[in-house]
Backbone of each chain as nested JSON, in Angstrom:
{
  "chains": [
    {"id": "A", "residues": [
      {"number": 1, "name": "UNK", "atoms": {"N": [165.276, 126.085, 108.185], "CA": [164.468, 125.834, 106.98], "C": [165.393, 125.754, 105.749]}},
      {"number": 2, "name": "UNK", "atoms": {"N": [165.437, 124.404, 105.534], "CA": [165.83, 124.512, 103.98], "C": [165.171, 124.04, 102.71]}},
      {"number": 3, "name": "UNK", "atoms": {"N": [165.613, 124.941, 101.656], "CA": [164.641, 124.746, 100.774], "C": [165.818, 123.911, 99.741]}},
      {"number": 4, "name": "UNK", "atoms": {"N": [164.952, 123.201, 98.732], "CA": [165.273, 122.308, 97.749], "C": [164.727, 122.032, 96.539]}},
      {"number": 5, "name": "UNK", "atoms": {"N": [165.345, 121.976, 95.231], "CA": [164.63, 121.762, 94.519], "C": [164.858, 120.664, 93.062]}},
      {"number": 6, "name": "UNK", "atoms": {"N": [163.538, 119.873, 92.718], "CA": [163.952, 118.407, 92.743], "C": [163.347, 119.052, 91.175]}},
      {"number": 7, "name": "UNK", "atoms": {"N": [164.218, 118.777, 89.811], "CA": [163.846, 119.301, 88.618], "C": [163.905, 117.804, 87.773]}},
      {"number": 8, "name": "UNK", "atoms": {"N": [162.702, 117.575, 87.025], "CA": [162.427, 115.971, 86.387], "C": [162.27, 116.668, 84.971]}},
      {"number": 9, "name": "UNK", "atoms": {"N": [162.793, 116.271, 84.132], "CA": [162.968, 116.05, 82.343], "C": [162.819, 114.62, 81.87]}},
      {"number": 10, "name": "UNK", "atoms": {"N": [162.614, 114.452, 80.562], "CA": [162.41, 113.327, 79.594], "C": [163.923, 112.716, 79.939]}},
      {"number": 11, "name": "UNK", "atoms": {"N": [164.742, 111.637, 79.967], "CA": [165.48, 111.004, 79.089], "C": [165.3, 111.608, 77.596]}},
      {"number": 12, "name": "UNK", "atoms": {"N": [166.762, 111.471, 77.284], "CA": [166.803, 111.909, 75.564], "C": [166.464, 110.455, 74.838]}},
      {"number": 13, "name": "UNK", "atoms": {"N": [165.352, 110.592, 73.694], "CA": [165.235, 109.601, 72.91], "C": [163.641, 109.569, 73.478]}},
      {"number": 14, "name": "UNK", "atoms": {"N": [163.213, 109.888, 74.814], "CA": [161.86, 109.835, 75.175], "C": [160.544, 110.759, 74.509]}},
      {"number": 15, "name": "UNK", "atoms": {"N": [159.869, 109.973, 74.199], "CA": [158.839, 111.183, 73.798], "C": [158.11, 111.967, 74.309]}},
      {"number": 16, "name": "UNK", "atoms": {"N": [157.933, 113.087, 74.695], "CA": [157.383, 114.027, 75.498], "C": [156.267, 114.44, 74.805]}},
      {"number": 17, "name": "UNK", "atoms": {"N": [155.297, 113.607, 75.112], "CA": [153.856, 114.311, 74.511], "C": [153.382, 115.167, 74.606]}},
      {"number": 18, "name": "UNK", "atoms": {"N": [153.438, 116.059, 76.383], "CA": [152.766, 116.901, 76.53], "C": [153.513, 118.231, 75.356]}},
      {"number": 19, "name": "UNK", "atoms": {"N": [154.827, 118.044, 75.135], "CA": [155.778, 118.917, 74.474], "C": [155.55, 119.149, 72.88]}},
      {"number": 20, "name": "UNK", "atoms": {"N": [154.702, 117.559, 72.648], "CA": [154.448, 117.631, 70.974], "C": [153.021, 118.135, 70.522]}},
      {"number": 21, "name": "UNK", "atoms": {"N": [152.129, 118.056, 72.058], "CA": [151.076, 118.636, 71.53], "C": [150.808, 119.835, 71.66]}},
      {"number": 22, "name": "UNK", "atoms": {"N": [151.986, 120.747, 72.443], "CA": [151.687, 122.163, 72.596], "C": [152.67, 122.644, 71.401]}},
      {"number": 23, "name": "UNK", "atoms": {"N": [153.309, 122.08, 70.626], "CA": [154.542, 122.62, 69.778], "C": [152.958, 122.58, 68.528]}},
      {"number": 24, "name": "UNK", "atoms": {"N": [152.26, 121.603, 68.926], "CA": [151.473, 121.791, 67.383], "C": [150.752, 122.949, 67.552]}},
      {"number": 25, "name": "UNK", "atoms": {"N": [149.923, 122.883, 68.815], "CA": [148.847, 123.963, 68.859], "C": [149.388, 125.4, 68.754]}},
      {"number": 26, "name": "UNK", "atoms": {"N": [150.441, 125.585, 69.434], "CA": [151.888, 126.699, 69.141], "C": [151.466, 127.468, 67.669]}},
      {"number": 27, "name": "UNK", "atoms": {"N": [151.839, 125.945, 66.477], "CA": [151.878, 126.174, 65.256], "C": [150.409, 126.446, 64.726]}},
      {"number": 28, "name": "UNK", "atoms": {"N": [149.358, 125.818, 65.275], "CA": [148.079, 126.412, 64.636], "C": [147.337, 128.103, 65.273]}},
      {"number": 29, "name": "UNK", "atoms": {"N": [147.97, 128.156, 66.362], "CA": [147.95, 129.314, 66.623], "C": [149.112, 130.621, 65.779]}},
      {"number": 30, "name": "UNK", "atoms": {"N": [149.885, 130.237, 65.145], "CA": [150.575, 130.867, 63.721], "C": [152.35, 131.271, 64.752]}},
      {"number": 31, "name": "UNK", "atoms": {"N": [152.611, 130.563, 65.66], "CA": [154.116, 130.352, 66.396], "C": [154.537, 129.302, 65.594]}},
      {"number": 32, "name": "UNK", "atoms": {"N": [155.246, 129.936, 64.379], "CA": [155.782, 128.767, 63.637], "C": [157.294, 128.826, 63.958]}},
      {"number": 33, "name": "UNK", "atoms": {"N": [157.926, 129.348, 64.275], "CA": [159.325, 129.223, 64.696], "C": [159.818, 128.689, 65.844]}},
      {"number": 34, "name": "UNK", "atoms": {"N": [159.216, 127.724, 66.257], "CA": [159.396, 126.78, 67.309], "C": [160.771, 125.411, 66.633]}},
      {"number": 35, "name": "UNK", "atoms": {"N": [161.583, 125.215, 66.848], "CA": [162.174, 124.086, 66.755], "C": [161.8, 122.809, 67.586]}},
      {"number": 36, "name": "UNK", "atoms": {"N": [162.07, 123.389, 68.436], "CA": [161.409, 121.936, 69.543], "C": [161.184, 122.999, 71.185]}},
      {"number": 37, "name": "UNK", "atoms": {"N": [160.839, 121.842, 71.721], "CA": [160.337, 121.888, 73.558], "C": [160.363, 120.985, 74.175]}},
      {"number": 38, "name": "UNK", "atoms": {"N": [161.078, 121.357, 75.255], "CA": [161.297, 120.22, 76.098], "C": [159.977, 120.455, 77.533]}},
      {"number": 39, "name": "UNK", "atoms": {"N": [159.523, 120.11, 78.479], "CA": [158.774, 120.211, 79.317], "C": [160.073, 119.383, 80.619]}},
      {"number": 40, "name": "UNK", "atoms": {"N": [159.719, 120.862, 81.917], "CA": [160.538, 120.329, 82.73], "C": [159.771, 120.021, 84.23]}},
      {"number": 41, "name": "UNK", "atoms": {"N": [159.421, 119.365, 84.774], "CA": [158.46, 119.655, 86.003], "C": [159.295, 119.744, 87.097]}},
      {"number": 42, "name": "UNK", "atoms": {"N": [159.19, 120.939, 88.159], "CA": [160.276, 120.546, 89.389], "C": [159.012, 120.892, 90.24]}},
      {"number": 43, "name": "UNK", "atoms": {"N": [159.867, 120.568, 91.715], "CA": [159.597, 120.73, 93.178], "C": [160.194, 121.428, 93.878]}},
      {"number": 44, "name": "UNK", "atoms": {"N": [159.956, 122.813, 94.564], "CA": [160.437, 123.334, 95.579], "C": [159.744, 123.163, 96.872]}},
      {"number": 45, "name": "UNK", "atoms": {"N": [160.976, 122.694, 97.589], "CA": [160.475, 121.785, 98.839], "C": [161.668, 122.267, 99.611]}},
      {"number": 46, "name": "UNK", "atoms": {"N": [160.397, 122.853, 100.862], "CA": [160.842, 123.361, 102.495], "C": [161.02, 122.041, 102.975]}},
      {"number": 47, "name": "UNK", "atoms": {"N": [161.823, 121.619, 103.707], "CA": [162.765, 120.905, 104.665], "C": [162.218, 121.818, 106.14]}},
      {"number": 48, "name": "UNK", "atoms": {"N": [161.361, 121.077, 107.142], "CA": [162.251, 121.643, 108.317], "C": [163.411, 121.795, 108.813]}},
      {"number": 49, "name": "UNK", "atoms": {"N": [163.601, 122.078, 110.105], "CA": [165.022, 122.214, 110.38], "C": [165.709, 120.741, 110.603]}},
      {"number": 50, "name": "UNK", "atoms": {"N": [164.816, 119.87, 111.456], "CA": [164.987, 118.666, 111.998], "C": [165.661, 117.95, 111.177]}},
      {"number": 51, "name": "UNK", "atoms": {"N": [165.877, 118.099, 109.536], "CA": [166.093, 117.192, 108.627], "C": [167.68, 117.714, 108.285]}},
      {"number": 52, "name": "UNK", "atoms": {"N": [168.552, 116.738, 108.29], "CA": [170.126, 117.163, 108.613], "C": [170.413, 117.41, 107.088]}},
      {"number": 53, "name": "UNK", "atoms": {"N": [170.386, 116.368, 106.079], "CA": [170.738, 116.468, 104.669], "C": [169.563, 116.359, 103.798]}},
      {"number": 54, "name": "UNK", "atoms": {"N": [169.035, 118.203, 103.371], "CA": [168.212, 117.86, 102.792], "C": [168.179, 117.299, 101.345]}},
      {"number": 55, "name": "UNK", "atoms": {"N": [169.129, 117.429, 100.925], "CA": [169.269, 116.758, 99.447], "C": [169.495, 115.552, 99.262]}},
      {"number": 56, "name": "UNK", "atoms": {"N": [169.597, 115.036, 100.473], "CA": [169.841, 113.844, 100.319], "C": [168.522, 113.143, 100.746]}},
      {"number": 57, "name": "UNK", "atoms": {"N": [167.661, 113.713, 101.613], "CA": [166.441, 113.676, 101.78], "C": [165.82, 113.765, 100.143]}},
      {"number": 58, "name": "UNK", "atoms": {"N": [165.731, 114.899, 99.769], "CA": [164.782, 114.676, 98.124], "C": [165.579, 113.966, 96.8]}},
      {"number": 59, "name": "UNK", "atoms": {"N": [166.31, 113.485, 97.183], "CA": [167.491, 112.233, 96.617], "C": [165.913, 110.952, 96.374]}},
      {"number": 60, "name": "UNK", "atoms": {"N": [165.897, 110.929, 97.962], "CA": [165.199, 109.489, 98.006], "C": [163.58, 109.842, 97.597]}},
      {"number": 61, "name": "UNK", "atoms": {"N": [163.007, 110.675, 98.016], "CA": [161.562, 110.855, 97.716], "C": [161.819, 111.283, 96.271]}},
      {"number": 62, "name": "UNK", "atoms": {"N": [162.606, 111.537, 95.319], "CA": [162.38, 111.683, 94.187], "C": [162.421, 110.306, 93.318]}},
      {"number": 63, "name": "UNK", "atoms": {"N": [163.423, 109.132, 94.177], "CA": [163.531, 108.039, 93.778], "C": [162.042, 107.059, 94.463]}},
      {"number": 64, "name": "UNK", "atoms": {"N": [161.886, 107.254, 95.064], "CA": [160.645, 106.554, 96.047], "C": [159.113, 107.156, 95.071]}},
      {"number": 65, "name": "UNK", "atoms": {"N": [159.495, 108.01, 94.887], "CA": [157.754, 109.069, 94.333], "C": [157.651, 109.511, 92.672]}},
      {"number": 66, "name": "UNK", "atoms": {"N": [158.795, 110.162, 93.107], "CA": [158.796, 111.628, 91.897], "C": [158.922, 111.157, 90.542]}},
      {"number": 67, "name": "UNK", "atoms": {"N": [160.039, 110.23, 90.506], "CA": [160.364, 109.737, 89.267], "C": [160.564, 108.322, 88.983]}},
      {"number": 68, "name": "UNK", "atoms": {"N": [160.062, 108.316, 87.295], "CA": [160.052, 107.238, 87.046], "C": [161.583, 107.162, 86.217]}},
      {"number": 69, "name": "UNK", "atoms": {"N": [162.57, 105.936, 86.664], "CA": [164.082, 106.169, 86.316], "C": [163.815, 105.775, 84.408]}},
      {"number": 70, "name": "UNK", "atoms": {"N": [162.571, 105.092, 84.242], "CA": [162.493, 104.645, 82.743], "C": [162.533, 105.592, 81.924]}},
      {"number": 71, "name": "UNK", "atoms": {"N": [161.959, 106.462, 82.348], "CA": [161.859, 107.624, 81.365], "C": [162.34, 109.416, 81.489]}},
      {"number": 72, "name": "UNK", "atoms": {"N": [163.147, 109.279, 82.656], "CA": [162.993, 110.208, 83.659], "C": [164.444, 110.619, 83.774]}},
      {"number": 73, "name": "UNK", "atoms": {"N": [164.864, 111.896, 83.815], "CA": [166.495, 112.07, 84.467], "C": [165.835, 113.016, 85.703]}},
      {"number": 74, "name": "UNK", "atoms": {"N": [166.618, 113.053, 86.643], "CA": [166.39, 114.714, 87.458], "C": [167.78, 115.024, 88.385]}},
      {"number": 75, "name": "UNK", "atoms": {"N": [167.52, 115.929, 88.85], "CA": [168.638, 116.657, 89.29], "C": [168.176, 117.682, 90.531]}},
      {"number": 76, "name": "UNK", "atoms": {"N": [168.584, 117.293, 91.634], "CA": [168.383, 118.036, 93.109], "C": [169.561, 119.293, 93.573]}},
      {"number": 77, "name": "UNK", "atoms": {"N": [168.794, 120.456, 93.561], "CA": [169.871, 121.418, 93.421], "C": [169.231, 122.088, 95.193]}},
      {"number": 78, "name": "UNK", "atoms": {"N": [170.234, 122.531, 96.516], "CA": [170.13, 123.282, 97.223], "C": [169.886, 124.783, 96.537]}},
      {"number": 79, "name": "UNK", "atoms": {"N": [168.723, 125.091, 97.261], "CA": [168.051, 126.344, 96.679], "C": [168.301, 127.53, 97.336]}},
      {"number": 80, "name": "UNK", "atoms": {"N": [168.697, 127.123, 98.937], "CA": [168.625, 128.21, 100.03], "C": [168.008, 127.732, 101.456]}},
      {"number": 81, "name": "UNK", "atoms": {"N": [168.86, 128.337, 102.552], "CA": [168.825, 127.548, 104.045], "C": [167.747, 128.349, 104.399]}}
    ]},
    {"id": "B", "residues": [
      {"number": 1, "name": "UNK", "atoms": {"N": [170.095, 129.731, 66.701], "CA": [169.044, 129.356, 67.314], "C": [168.891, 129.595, 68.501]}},
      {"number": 2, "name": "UNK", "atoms": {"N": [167.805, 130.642, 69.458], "CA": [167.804, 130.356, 70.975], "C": [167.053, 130.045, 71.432]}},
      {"number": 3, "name": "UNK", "atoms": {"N": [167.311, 129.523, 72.789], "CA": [166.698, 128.518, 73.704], "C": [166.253, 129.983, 74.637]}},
      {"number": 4, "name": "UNK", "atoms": {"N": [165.181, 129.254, 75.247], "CA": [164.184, 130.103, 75.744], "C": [163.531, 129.518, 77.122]}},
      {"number": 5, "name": "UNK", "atoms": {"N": [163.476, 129.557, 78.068], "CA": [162.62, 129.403, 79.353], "C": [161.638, 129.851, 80.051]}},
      {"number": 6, "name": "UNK", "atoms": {"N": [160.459, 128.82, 80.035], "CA": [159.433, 130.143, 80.77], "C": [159.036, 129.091, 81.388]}},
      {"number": 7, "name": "UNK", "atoms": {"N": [159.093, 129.686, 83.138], "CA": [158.778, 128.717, 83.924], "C": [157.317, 129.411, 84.846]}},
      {"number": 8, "name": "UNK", "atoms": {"N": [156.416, 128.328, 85.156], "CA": [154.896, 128.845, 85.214], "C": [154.948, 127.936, 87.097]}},
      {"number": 9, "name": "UNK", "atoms": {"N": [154.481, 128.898, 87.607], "CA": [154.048, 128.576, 89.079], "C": [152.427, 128.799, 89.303]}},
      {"number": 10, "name": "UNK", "atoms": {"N": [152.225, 128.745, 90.649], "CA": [150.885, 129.032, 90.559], "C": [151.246, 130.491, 91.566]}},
      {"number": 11, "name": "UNK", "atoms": {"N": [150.143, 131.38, 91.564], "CA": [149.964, 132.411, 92.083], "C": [149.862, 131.918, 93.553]}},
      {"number": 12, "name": "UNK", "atoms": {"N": [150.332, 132.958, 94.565], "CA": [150.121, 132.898, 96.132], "C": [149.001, 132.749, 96.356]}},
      {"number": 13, "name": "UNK", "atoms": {"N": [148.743, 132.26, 97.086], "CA": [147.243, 132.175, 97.848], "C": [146.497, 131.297, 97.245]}},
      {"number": 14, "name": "UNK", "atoms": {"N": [146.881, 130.573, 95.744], "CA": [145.895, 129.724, 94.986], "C": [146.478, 128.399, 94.995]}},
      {"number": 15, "name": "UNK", "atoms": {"N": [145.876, 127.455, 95.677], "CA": [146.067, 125.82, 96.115], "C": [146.531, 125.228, 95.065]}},
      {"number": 16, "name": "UNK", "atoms": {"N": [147.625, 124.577, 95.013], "CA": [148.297, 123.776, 94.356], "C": [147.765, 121.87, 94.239]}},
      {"number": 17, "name": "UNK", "atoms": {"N": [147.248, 121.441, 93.708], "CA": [146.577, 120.33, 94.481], "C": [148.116, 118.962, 93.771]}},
      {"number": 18, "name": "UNK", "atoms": {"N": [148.696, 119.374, 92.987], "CA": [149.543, 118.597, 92.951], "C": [150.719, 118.342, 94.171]}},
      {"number": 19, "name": "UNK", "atoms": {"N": [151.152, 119.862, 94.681], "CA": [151.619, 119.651, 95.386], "C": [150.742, 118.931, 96.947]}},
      {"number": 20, "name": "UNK", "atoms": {"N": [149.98, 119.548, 97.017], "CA": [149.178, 118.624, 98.194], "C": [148.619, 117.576, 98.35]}},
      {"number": 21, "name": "UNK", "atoms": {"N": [148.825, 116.969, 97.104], "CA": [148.629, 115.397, 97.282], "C": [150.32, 114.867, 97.227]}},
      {"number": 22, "name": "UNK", "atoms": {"N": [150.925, 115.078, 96.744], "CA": [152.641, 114.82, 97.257], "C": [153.004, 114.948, 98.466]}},
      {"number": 23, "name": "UNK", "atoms": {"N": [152.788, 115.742, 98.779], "CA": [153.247, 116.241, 100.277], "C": [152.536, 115.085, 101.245]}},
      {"number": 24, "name": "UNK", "atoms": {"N": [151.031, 114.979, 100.934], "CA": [150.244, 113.44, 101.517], "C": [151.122, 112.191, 101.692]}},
      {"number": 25, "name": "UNK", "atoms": {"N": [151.664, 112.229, 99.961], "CA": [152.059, 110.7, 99.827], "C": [153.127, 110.511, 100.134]}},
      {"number": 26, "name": "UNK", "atoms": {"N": [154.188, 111.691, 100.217], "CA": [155.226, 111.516, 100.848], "C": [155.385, 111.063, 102.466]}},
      {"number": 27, "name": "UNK", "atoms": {"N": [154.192, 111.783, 103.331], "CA": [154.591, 111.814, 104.483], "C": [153.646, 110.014, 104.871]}},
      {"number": 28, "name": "UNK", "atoms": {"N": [152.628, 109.869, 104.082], "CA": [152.469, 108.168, 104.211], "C": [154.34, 107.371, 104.316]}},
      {"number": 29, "name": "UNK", "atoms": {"N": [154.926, 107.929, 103.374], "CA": [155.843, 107.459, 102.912], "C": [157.079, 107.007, 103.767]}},
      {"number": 30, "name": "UNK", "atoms": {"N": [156.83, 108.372, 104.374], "CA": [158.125, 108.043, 105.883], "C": [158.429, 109.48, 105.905]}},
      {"number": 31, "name": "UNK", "atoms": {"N": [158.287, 110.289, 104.673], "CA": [159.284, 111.708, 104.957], "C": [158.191, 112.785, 105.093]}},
      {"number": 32, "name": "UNK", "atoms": {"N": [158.532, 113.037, 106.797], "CA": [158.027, 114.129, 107.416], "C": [158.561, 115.347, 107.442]}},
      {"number": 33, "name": "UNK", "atoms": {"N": [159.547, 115.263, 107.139], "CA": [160.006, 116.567, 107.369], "C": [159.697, 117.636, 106.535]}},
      {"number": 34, "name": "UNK", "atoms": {"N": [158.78, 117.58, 105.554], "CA": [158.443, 118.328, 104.819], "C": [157.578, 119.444, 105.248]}},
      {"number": 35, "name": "UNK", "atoms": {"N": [157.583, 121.033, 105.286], "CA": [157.129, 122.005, 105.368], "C": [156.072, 122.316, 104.687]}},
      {"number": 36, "name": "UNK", "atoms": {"N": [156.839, 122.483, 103.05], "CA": [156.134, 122.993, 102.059], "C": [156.442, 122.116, 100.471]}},
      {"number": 37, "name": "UNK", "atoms": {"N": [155.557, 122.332, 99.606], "CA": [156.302, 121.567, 98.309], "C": [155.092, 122.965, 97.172]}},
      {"number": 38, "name": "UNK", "atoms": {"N": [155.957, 123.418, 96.626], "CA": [155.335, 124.309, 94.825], "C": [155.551, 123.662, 94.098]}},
      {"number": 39, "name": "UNK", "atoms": {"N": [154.85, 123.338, 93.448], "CA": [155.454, 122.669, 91.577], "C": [155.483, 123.753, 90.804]}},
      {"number": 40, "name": "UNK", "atoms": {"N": [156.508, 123.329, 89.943], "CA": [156.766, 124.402, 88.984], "C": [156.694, 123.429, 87.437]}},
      {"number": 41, "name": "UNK", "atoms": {"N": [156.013, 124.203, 86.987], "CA": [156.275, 123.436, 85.255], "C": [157.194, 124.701, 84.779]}},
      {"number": 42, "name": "UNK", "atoms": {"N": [157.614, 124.285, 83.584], "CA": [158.608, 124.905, 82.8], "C": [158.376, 124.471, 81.221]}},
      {"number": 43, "name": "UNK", "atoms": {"N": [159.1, 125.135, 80.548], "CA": [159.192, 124.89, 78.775], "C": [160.233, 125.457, 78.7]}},
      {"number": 44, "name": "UNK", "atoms": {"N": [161.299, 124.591, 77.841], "CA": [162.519, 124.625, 76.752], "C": [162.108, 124.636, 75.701]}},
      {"number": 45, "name": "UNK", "atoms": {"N": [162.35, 126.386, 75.109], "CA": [161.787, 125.876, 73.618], "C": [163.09, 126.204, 72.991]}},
      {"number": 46, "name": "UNK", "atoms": {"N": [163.217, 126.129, 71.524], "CA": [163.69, 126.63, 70.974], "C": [163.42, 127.456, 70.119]}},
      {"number": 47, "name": "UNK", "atoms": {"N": [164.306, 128.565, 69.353], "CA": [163.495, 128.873, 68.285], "C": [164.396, 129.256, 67.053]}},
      {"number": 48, "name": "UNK", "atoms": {"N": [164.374, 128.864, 66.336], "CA": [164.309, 129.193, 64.582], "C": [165.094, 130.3, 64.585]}},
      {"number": 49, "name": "UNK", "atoms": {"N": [166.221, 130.753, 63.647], "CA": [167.239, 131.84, 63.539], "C": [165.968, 133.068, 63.493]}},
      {"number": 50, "name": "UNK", "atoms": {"N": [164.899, 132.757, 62.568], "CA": [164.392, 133.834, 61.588], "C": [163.403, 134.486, 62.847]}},
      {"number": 51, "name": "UNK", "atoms": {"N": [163.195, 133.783, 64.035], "CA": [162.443, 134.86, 65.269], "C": [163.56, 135.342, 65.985]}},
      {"number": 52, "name": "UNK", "atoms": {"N": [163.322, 136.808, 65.677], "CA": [164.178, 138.08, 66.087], "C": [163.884, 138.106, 67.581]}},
      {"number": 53, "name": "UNK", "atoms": {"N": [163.087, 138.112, 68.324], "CA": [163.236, 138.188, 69.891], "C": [162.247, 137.162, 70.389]}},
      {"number": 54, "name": "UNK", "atoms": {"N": [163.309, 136.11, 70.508], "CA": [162.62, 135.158, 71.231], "C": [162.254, 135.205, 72.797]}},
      {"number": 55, "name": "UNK", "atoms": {"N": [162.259, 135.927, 73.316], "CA": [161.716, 136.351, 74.632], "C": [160.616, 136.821, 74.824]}},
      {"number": 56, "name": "UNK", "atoms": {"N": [160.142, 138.002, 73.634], "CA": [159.069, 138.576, 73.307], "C": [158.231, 137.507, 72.888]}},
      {"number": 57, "name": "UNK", "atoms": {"N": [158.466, 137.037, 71.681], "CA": [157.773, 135.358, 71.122], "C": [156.994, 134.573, 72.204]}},
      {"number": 58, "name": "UNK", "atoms": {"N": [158.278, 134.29, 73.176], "CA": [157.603, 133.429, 74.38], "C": [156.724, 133.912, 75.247]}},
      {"number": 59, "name": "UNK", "atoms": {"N": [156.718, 134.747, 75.784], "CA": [155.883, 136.025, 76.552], "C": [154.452, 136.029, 75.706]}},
      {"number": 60, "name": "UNK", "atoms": {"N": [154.519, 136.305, 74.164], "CA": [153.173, 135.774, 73.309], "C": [152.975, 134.189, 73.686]}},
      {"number": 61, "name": "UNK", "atoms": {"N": [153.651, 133.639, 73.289], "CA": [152.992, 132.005, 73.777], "C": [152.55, 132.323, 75.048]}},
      {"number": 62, "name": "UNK", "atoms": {"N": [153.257, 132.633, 76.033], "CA": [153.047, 131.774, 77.775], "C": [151.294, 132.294, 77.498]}},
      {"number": 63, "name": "UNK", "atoms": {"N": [151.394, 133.981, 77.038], "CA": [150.226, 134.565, 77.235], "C": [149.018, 133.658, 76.613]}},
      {"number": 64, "name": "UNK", "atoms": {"N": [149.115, 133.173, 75.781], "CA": [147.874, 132.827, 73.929], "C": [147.577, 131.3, 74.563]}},
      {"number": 65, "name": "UNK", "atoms": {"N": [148.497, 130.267, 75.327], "CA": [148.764, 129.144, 75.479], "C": [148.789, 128.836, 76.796]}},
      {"number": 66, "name": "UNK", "atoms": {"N": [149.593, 128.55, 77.551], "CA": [150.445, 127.878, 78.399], "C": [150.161, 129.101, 79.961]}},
      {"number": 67, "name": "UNK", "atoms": {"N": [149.775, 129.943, 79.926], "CA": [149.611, 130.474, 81.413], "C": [148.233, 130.755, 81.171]}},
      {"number": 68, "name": "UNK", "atoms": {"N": [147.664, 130.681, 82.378], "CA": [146.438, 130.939, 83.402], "C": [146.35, 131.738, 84.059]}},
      {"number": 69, "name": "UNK", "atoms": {"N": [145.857, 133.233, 83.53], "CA": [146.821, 134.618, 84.539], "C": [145.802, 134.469, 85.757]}},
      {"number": 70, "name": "UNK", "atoms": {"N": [144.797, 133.718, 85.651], "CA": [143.699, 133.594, 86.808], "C": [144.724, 133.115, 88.207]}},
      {"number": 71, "name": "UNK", "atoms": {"N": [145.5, 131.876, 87.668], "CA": [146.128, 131.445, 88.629], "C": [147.226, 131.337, 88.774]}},
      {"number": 72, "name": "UNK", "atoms": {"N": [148.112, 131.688, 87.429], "CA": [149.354, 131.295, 87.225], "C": [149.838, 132.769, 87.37]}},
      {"number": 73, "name": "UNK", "atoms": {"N": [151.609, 133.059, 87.745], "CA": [152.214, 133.852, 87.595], "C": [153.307, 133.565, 86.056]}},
      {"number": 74, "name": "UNK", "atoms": {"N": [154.298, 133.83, 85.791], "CA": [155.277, 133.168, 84.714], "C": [156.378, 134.313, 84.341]}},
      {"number": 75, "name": "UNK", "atoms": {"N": [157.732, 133.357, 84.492], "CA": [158.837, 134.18, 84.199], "C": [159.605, 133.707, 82.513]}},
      {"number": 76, "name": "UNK", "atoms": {"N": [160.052, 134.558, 82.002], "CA": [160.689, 133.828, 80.465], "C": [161.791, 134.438, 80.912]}},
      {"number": 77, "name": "UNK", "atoms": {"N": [162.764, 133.566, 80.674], "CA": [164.573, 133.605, 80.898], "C": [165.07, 132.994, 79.768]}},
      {"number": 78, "name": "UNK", "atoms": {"N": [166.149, 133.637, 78.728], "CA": [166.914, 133.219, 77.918], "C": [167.662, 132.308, 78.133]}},
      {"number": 79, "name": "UNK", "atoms": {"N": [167.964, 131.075, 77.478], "CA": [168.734, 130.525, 77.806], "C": [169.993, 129.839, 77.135]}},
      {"number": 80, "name": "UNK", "atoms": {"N": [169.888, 130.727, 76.196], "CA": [171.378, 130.378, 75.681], "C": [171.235, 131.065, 73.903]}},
      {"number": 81, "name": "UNK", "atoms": {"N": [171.752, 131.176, 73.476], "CA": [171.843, 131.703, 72.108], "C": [172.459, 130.648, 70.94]}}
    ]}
  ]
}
């Protein structure tokens, strides 16, 4: 069993809405010392055993599924066998 | 200024439906080998010299905002100063 995990962020220059509308509500709730927020979404994903390279496995389903390259960076980190 | 992390899962035992429709579309997809998949959201915030413990700060947000103690668990990790 290995585990993996596939972490998706904005591109810089992208606008992250979900990030601008919680930075406001933040502020009407009286969290005014916010500078900014970024929003990061990942995946931790079990691999059976059968699967030889799992990162190279969530390589492609992150390119196939997960992410969109327009707006999108991510980064696949081995988590633990 | 510090950067701040609070990353939000869902609680054990409570269905993830993002991940279980991924896990669907993946294995339409070709990749079986998948076990398991959690999503995790996260927030990068920053904050403002003039908030004295931004850990505490965030711990008020995750609580006021951003977690669901119904379903969500949530960790805040510093992340840089």
């Amino acid at each position: 069993m290995s585990r993996v995990r596939i972490e998706i962020k904005y591109l810089k220059g992208v606008e992250d809405p979900e990030a601008l509308t919680i930075k406001k509500n933040l502020s009407i709730l009286g969290f005014t010392g916010v500078s900014s927020i970024n929003t990061v979404r990942s995946y931790e994903i079990e691999f059976s055993d059968d699967v030889r390279d799992p990162v190279a496995e969530a390589r492609k389903m992150a390119e196939k599924l997960l992410v969109n390259p327009v707006i999108h960076d991510y980064e696949v980190t081995l988590a633990g066998e």
